[in-house]
C-alpha positions in Angstrom: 68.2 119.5 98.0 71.9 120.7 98.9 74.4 119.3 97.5 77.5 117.8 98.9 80.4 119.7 99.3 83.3 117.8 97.6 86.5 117.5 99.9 89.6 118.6 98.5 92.5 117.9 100.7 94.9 119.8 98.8 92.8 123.3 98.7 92.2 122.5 102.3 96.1 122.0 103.2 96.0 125.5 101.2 93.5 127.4 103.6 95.0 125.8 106.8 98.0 128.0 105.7 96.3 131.0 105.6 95.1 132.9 108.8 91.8 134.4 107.2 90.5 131.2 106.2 92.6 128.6 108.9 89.0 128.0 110.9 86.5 127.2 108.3 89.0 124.8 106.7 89.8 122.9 110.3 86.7 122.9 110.5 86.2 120.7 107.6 88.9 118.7 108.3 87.2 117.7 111.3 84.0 117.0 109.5 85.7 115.0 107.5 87.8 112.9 110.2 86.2 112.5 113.0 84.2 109.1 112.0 88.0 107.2 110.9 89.6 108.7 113.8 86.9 107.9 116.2 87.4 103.9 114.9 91.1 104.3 114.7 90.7 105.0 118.5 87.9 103.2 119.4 90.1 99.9 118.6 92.7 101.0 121.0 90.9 102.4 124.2 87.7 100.4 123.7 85.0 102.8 125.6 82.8 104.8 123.3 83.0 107.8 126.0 86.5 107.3 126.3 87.0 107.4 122.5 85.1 110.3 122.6 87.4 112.4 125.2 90.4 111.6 123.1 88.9 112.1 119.8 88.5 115.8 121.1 91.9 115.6 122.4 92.9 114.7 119.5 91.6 117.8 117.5 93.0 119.7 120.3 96.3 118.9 119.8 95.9 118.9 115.8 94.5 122.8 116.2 97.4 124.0 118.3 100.1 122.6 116.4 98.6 123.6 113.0 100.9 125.9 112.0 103.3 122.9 112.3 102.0 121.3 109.8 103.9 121.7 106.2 102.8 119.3 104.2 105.6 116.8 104.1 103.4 114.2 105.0 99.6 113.6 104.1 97.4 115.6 106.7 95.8 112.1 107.2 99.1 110.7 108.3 99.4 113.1 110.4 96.3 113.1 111.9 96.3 109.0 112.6 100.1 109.9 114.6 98.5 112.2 116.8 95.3 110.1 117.3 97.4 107.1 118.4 100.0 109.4 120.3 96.6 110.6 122.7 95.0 107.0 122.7 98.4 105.5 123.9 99.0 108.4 126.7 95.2 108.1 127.7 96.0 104.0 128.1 98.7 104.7 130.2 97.0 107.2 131.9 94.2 105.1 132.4 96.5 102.1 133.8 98.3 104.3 136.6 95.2 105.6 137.8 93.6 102.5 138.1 96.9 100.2 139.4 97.3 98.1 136.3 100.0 96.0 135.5 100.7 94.3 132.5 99.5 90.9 133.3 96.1 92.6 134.2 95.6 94.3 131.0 93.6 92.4 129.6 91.0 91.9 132.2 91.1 95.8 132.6 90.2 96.5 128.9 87.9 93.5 128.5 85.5 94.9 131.0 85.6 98.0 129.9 84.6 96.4 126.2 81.8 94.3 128.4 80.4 97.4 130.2 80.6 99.4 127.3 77.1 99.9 126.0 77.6 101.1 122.7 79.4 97.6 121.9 77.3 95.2 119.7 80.2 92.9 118.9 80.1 89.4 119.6 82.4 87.0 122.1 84.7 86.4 119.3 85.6 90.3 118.8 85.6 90.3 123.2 88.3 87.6 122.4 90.1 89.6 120.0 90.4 92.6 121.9 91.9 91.0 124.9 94.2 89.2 123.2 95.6 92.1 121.7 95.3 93.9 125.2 98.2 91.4 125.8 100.6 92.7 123.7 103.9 93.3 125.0 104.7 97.3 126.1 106.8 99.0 123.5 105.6 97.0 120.3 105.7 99.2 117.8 104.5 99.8 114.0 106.9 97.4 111.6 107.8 95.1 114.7 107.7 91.4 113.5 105.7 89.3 115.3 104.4 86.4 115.5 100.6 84.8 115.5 99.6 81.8 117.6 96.6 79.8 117.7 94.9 79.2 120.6 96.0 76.1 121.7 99.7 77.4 121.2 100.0 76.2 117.9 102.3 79.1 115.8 100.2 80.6 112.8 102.5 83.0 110.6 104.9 85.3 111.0 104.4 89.5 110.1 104.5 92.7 110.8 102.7 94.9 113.5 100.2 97.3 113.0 97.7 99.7 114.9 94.3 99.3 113.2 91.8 96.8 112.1 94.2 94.3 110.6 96.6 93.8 113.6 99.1 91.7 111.6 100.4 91.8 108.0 101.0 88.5 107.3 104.4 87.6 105.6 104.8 84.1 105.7 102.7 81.1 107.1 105.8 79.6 107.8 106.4 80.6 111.6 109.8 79.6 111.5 110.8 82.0 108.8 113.4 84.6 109.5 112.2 88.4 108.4 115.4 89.8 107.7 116.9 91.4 104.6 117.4 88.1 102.7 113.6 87.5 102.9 113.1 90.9 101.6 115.3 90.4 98.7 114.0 87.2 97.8 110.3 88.5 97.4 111.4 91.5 95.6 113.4 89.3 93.2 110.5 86.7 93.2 108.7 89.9 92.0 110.6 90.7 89.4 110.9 86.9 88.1 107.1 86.9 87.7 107.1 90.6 85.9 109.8 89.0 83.3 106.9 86.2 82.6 104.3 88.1 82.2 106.5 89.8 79.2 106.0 93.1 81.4 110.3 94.0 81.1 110.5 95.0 77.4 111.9 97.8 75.6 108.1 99.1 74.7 107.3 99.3 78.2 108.5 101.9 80.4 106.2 101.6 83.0 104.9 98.5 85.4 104.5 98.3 89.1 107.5 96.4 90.4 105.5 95.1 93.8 101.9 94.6 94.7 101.3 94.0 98.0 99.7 91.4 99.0 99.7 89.7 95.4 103.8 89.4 95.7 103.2 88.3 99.7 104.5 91.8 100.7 101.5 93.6 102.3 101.7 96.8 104.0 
């Protein structure tokens, strides 16, 4: 039985550098990618052929602007910005061929869910996509915002993301502002609870100051 061939990101980063062995290595990288990327953009455009087309589009783009690539970032980061970059032109693309507006995205990208059929979700993920189909044009990454029940009835308050969770929650109280105060107060609520724990002594040099979602700053 063959065995596996471990993936090492670094040594691959290394061979994408270097003309004589640039193929083989993208071509691992794709091996490697294509199932997360596929899902990363499978939650924004919804078709499975559609995901497809930009998925490949995706790769495109990623080949041709290799040499680009230095290594300042991780070459999954970069990946994910050029996935989302392709999904969110093939949206708009999508809308102005078809004469959508805004109030009709929803209904656009709900059928296409409905008529997909690779989908085997249920009415509750039809639900979720369409709210999010809602979302306003120019939300962005970071962008606080705000979740509402569906009778109107405000949830939380967080911050935006493109993925599977949609929302980092920061507060359940809807009202509160996200500004730097807030952000000051959890970090020192952080430290407060480090100094209990007896983690701040001279002995210690070493701790993790924040922990996401355990000091109700996830993200």
């Amino acid at each position: 039985m063959a065995q596996k061939t471990t993936y090492d990101e670094q040594l691959i980063i290394t061979q994408l550098h270097s003309p004589d062995t640039v193929n083989a290595a993208f071509a691992k990288v794709m091996e490697h990618y294509t199932q997360p990327l596929y899902w990363q953009i499978r939650r924004m455009v919804i078709d499975h052929d559609d995901a497809n087309d930009v998925l490949q589009n995706t790769f495109i783009k990623a080949w041709t602007n290799i040499h680009n690539f230095r290594g300042d970032a991780k070459l999954s980061t970069w990946l994910y910005k050029i996935a989302v970059n392709e999904s969110i032109t093939f949206i708009n693309k999508k809308k102005a061929q078809n004469n959508i507006s805004l109030d009709d995205d929803a209904t656009f990208l709900t059928n296409s869910l409905e008529a997909d059929k690779y989908f085997d979700g249920d009415q509750a993920q039809i639900k979720l996509q369409k709210a999010i189909a809602t979302l306003p044009d120019g939300l962005e990454e970071g962008d606080v915002v705000g979740v509402i029940a569906a009778d109107g009835t405000p949830l939380c308050v967080g911050h935006f993301q493109i993925g599977s969770i949609a929302v980092r929650m920061l507060s359940f109280d809807a009202d509160t502002s996200i500004d730097e105060d807030f952000y000051r107060q959890r970090l020192a609520d952080a430290l407060r609870m480090r100094q209990v724990l007896g983690l701040i002594r001279p002995d210690n040099n070493a701790f993790r100051l924040v922990h996401g979602e355990g000091d109700f700053l996830p993200g």
